[in-house]
C-alpha positions in Angstrom: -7.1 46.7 2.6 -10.7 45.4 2.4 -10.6 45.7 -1.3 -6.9 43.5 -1.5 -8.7 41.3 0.6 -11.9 40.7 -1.2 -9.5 40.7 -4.8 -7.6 38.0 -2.8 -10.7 35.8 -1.8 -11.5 35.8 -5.6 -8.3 34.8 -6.8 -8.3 32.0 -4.2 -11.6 30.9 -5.5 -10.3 30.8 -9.0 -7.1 29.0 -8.4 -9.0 26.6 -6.8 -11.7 25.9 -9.5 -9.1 24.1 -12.3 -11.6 23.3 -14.2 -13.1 26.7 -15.0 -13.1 27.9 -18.7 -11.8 31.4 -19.1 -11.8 33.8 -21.9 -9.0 35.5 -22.9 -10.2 39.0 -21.1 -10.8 36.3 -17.7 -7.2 35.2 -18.5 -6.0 38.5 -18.2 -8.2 39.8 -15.4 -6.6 36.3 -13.4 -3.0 37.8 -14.2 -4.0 40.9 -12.5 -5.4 39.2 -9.2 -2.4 36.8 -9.4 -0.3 40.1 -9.1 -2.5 41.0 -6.2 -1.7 38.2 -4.8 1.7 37.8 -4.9 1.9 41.3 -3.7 -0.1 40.3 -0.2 2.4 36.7 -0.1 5.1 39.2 0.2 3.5 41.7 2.5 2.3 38.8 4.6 6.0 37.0 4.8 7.8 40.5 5.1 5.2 40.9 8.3 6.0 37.5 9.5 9.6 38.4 9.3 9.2 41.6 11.2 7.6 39.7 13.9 10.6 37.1 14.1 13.1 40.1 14.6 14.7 38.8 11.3 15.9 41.1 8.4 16.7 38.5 6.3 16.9 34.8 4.6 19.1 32.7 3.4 18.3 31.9 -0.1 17.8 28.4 -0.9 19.8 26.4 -3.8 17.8 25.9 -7.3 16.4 22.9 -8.7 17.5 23.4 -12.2 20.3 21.0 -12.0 22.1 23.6 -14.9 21.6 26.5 -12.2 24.6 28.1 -11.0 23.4 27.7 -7.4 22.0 24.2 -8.4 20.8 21.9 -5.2 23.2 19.4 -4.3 23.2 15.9 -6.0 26.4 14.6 -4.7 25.7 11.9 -2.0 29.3 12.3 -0.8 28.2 16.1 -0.1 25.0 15.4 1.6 25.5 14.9 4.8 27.6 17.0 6.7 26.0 16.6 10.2 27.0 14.3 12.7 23.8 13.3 14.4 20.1 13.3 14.8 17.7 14.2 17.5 17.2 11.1 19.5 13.7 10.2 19.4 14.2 8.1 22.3 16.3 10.8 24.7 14.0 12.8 26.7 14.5 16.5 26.8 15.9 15.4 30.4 18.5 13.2 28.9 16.8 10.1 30.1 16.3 7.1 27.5 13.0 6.0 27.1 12.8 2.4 27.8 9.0 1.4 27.8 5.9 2.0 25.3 4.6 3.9 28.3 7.5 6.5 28.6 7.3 7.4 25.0 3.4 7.6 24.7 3.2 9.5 28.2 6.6 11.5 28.0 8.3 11.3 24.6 5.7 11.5 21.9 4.4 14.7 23.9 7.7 16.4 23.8 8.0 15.9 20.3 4.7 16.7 19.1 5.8 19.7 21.3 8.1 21.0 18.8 6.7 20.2 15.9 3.7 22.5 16.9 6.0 25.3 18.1 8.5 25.0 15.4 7.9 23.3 12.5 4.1 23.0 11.3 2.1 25.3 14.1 -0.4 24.7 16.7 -4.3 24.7 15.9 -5.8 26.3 17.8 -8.8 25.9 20.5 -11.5 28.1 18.7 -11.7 26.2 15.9 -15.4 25.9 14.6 -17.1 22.7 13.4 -18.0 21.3 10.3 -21.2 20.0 9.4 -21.2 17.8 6.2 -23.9 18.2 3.6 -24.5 15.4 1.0 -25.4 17.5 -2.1 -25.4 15.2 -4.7 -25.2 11.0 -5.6 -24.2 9.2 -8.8 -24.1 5.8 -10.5 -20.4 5.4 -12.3 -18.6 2.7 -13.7 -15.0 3.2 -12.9 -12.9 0.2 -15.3 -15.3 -2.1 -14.5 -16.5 -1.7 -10.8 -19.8 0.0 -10.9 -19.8 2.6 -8.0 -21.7 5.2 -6.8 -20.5 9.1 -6.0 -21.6 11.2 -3.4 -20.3 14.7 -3.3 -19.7 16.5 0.1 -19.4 19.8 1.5 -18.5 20.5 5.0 -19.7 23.7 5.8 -17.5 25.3 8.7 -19.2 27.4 11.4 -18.5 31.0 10.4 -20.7 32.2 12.5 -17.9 34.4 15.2 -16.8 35.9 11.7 -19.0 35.7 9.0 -16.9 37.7 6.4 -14.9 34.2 5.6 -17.0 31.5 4.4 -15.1 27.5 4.6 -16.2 24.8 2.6 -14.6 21.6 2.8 -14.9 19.8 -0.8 -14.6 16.3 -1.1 -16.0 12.9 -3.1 -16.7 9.8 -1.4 -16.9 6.9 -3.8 -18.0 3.2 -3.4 -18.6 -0.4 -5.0 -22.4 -0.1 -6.0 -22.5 -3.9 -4.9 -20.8 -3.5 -1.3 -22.9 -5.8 1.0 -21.1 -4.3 4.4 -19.4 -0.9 5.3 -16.2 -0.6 3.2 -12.3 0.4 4.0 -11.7 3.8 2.0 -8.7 5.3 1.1 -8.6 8.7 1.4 -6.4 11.1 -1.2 -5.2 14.9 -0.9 -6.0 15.9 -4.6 -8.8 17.7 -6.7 -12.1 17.0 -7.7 -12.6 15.4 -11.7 -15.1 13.6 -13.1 -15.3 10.6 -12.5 -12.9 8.3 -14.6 -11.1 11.8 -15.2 -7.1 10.7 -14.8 -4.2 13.3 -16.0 -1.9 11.5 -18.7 1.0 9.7 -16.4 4.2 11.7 -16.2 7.2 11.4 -18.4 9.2 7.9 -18.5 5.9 6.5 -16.4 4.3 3.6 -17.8 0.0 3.7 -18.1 -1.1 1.8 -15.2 -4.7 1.6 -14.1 -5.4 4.4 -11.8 -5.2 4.6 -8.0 -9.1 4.8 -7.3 -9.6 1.8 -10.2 -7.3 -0.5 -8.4 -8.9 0.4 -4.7 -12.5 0.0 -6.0 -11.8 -3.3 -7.4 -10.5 -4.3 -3.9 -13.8 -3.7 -2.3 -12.9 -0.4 -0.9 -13.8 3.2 -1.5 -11.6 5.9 -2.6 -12.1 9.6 -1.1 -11.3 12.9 -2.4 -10.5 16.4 -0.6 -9.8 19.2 -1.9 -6.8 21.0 0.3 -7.4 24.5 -1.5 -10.9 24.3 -0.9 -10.3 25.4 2.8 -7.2 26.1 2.7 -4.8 27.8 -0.1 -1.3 27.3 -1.5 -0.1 30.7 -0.4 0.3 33.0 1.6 -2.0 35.3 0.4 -4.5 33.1 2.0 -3.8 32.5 5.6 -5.8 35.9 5.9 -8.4 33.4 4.6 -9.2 29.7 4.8 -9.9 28.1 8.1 -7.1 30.0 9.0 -8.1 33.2 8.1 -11.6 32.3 10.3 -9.9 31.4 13.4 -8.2 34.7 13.3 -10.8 37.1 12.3 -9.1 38.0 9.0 -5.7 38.5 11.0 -1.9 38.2 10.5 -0.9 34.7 11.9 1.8 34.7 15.2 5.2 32.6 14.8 3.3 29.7 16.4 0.1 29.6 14.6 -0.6 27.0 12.1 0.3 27.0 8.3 -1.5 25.4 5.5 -0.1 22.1 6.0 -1.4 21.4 9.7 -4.7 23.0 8.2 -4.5 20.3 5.5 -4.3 17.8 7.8 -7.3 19.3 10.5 -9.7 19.3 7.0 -8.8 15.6 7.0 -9.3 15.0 10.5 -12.7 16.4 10.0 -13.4 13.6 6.7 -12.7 11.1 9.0 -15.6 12.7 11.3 -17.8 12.5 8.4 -16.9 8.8 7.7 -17.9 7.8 11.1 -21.8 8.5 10.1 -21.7 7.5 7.3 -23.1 3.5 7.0 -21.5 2.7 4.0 -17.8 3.6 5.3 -16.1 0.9 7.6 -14.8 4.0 9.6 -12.1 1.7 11.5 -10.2 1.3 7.8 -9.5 4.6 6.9 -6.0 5.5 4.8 -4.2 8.5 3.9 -2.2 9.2 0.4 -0.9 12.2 -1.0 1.6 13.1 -3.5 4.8 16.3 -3.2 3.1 18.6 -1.3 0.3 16.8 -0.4 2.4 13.8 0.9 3.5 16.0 3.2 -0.2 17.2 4.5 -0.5 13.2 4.4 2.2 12.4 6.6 1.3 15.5 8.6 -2.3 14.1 9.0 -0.8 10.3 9.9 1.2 12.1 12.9 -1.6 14.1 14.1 -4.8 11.8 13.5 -4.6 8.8 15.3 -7.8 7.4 13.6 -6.2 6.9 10.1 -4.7 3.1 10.1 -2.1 3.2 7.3 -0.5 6.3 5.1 0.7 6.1 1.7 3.4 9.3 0.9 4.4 10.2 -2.4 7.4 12.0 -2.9 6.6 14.2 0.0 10.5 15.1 0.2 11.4 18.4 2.8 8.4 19.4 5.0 7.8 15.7 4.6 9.6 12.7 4.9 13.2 13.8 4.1 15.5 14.3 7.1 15.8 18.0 6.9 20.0 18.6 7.6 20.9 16.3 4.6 22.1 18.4 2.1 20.6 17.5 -0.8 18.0 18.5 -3.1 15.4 21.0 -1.5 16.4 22.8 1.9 15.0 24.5 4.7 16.0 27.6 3.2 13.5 26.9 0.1 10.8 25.4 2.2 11.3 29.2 4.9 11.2 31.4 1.8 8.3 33.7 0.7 7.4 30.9 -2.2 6.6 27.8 0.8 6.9 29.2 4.2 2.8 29.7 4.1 3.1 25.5 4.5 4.5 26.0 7.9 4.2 28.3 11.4 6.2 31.0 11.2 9.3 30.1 13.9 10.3 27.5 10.8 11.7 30.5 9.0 13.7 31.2 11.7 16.2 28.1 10.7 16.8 29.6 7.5 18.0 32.6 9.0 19.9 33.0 11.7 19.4 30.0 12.9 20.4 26.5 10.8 18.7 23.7 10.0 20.8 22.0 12.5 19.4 23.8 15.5 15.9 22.2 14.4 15.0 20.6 17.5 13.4 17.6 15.7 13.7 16.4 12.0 12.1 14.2 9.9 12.4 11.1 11.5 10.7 12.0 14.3 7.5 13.2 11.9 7.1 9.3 10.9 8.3 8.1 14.6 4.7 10.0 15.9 2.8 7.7 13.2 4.2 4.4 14.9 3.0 1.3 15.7 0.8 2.2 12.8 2.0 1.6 9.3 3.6 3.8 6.9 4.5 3.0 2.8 7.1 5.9 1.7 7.1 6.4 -2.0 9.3 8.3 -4.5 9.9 7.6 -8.1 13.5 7.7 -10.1 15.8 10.4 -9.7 16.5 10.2 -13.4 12.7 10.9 -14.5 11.0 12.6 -11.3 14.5 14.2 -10.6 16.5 14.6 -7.3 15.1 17.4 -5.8 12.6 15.0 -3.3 15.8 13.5 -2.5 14.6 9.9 -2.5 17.6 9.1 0.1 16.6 11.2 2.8 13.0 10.2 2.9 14.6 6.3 3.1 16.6 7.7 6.0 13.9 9.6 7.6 11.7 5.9 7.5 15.5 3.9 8.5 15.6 6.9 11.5 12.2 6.4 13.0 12.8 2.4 13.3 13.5 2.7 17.1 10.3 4.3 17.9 8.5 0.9 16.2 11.0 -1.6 17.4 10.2 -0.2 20.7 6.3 -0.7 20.3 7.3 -4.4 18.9 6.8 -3.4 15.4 9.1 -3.9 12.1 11.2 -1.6 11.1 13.0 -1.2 7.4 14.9 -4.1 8.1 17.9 -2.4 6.8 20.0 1.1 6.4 21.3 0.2 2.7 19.3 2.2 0.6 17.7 0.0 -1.9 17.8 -0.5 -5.9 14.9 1.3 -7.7 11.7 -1.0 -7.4 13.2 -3.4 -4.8 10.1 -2.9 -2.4 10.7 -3.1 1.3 7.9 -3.8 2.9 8.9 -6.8 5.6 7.8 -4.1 8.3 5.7 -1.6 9.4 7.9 0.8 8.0 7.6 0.5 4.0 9.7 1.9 1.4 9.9 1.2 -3.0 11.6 3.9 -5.1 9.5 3.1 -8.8 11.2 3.8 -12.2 8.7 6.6 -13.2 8.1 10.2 -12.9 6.6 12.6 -9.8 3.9 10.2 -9.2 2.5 7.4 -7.0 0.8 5.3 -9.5 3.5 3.1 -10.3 3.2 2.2 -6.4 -0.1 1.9 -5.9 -0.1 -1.7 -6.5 2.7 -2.8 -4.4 1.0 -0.7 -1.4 -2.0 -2.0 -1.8 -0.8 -5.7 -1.4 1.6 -4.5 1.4 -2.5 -2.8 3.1 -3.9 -6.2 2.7 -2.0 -7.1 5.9 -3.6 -4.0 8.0 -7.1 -3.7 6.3 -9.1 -6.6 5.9 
């Protein structure tokens, strides 16, 4: 077992170094840990199961639309349940009435379940992070000169000192900024800087996300997720949460990768605060798929971020969770993406439904309010259904109450919009863009819709 382990640690590191150049004998040698890997996933899930009393899942659909058990696309199939949890019903049937109900007895409850059921709890023993500035460039990015600083928050092994926890991340700023700047912060990877991926398929060349936010004045931040935490469940023996437990199986109600996402921004946000060239009052959150998720995630559980940008962030994210359509909960509990979430999740793929979910969705965005939040997606044509660019609409049209109720806007509507008809009237925001899996299209109608949070 210490050998799988120390095989598993390796292949984490190398999956999380994209950049590395390998060989044709590392190539091969990276096939045989990913084997390894996929070998402890399963071990790990089957473990998980045997701890929830469950036998078996339900499989979830595909997302080949030519599939024979292809995801539902039909919007007259989508949504077979009646209702939603009310996020404005207390568990005692009571309606909530006041901002002080839902902030003292509400938003507790449903924070509640989310932590039980959904995304896990973190918990108490987690060690701190102390950041370490090991490097400082001059860039030009476009034409805003700017200066780098690479970070690494070094997390307090010291109660077990066979996992070591990095945080990665890049902070960069306008070289000329007189006064501590806004940043927005992304989930994503380290590049170079300037580094940008060619834009998705049917997605016209825009100037990037960080150009655009540096030539507002601000900074743009970078963390690296798999740097303390990876994409699977090989690694929750590792990580941050690997630390916390001593290099032990999780319990149904421990964290997954997602919350763990989210507690490595948390902790960004701590650096920010000593740092003089950050106006740490004006911090934001993006992420794209998966890591609009961990960005919604982190908006719900970090009160200190002021706004959120989500990308295509679709189940686990945004999406109301009983539509049927595109990904289910029966993909997101499987052995592929249950690692994203505590354990009891996989219980509403089997037996359980995702009906029984005690909150959905909705109630995700409803613990971000009054602050604001921009939901993105791109066109179900060219980025596909599979996000389901519907339900995230709904999830944002669902959680309206909550911010109507703590005299904010909502959507200002339950008609689902016309791709790039931006709705962004209320604190709620919502534009479906005509490209692929990406938010760059949006970046420029969010940050115009920010202008009126971060000064």
């Amino acid at each position: 077992m210490k050998k799988i382990a120390c095989l598993i640690t390796l292949v984490i590191a190398i999956e999380a170094n994209a950049q590395n150049r390998m060989s044709a004998t590392d190539s091969l040698r990276r096939d045989s840990l990913r084997r390894v890997m996929q070998q402890a996933t399963q071990q790990d899930y089957k473990d998980m199961l045997d701890q929830l009393h469950i036998e078996s899942t339900r499989p979830g659909p595909s997302g080949n639309p030519q599939a024979p058990n292809a995801a539902n696309a039909d919007e007259a199939k989508a949504s077979p349940y009646t209702t939603l949890p009310d996020p404005l019903i207390l568990k005692s049937g009571k309606k909530v009435t006041s901002a002080r109900m839902w902030w003292q007895q509400r938003r507790p409850e449903i924070v509640e379940e989310f932590d039980r059921e959904i995304y896990g709890r973190v918990p108490v023993n987690v060690p701190k992070v102390t950041w370490e500035v090991t490097s400082t460039t001059d860039t030009t990015i476009g034409s805003v000169k700017a200066i780098t600083k690479n970070l690494l928050g070094h997390v307090d092994n010291s109660s077990y000192p066979q996992i070591k926890v990095d945080i990665q991340m890049t902070l960069t700023t306008p070289a000329n900024a007189a006064r501590p700047v806004p940043v927005m912060m992304e989930f994503g990877f380290v590049f170079p800087p300037g580094f940008r991926f060619p834009p998705p398929a049917g997605t016209p060349v825009e100037k990037s996300g960080m150009q655009q936010v540096l030539e507002k004045g601000w900074g743009f931040a970078v963390i690296v997720p798999t740097s303390f935490q990876a994409d699977n469940g090989a690694g929750l023996k590792q990580g941050i949460i690997g630390l916390t437990n001593k290099g032990q199986a999780r319990k149904p109600e421990d964290w997954g990768t997602l919350r763990a996402w989210a507690w490595g921004a948390s902790r960004a946000v701590d650096y920010f605060e000593t740092d003089k060239s950050v106006d740490s009052k004006k911090i934001g959150i993006e992420g794209l798929s998966r890591y609009g998720k961990a960005a919604l995630v982190a908006m719900a559980y970090e009160p200190r971020f002021v706004i959120a940008f989500v990308g295509s962030s679709g189940a686990g994210g945004a999406k109301i969770l009983r539509r049927v359509f595109g990904e289910q909960v029966e993909n997101l509990a499987g052995s592929g993406e249950y690692h994203w979430f505590a354990g009891n999740f996989i219980k509403y793929a089997g037996p359980l439904t995702p009906n029984d979910l005690p909150v959905d969705a909705h109630e995700l965005i409803a613990l971000c309010a009054p602050r604001p939040v921009f939901i993105s997606s791109g066109s179900p044509t060219v980025e596909g259904q599979w996000v389901d660019a519907k339900g995230m609409f709904l999830g944002g049209v669902h959680a309206g109450p909550v911010y109507k109720l703590l005299r904010k806007k909502d959507l200002g509507t339950t008609e689902f919009p016309a791709i790039e008809t931006p709705l962004v009237d209320g604190e709620i925001a919502f534009r479906q863009h005509s490209g692929g899996h990406t938010t760059g299209p949006n970046w420029a109608t969010f940050l115009k819709y920010a202008d009126r949070y971060i000064k």
